[in-house]
C-alpha angles and dihedrals in degrees: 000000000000134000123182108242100274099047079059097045090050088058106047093053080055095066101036122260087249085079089051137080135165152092139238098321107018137044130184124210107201106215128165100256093049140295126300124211122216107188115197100241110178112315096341151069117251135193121207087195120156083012113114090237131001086247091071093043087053105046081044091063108031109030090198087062120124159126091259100043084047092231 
C-alpha cells in the first residue's frame, strides 16, 4: 500500500506522534500488535507490511530497486 506525503501525514496526525518514530526514508508506526514501516519510494510513502523485509516490499513494487542503484 502507498499514500502521497500528505495522505500520510493526515493520518499520522490522526494517531498521535507519540506512536511514530523515523526519520527521512522510513517511518514506524508503533501499534499494539506490532510496528509498522512506511519507506519513502519515489514520490510516495510505502508500507512493506505483511513482506518479510522491506527489501522484498520494495523490489515488489519497484523492480529497479536495489542495494547497488541506492533506491
Amino acid at each position: 500500500m502507498c499514500l502521497p506525503t500528505e495522505a500520510l501525514a493526515a493520518f499520522l496526525n490522526i494517531l498521535g506522534m507519540a506512536f511514530v518514530t523515523g526519520d527521512a526514508h522510513v517511518i514506524t508506526v508503533h501499534a499494539t500488535s506490532g510496528d509498522v514501516q512506511w519507506h519513502y519510494v519515489v514520490n510516495e510513502w510505502c508500507t512493506g507490511a505483511p513482506h518479510a523485509t522491506p527489501a522484498s516490499f520494495l523490489a515488489q513494487i519497484d523492480p529497479e530497486y536495489g542495494t547497488e542503484t541506492g533506491r
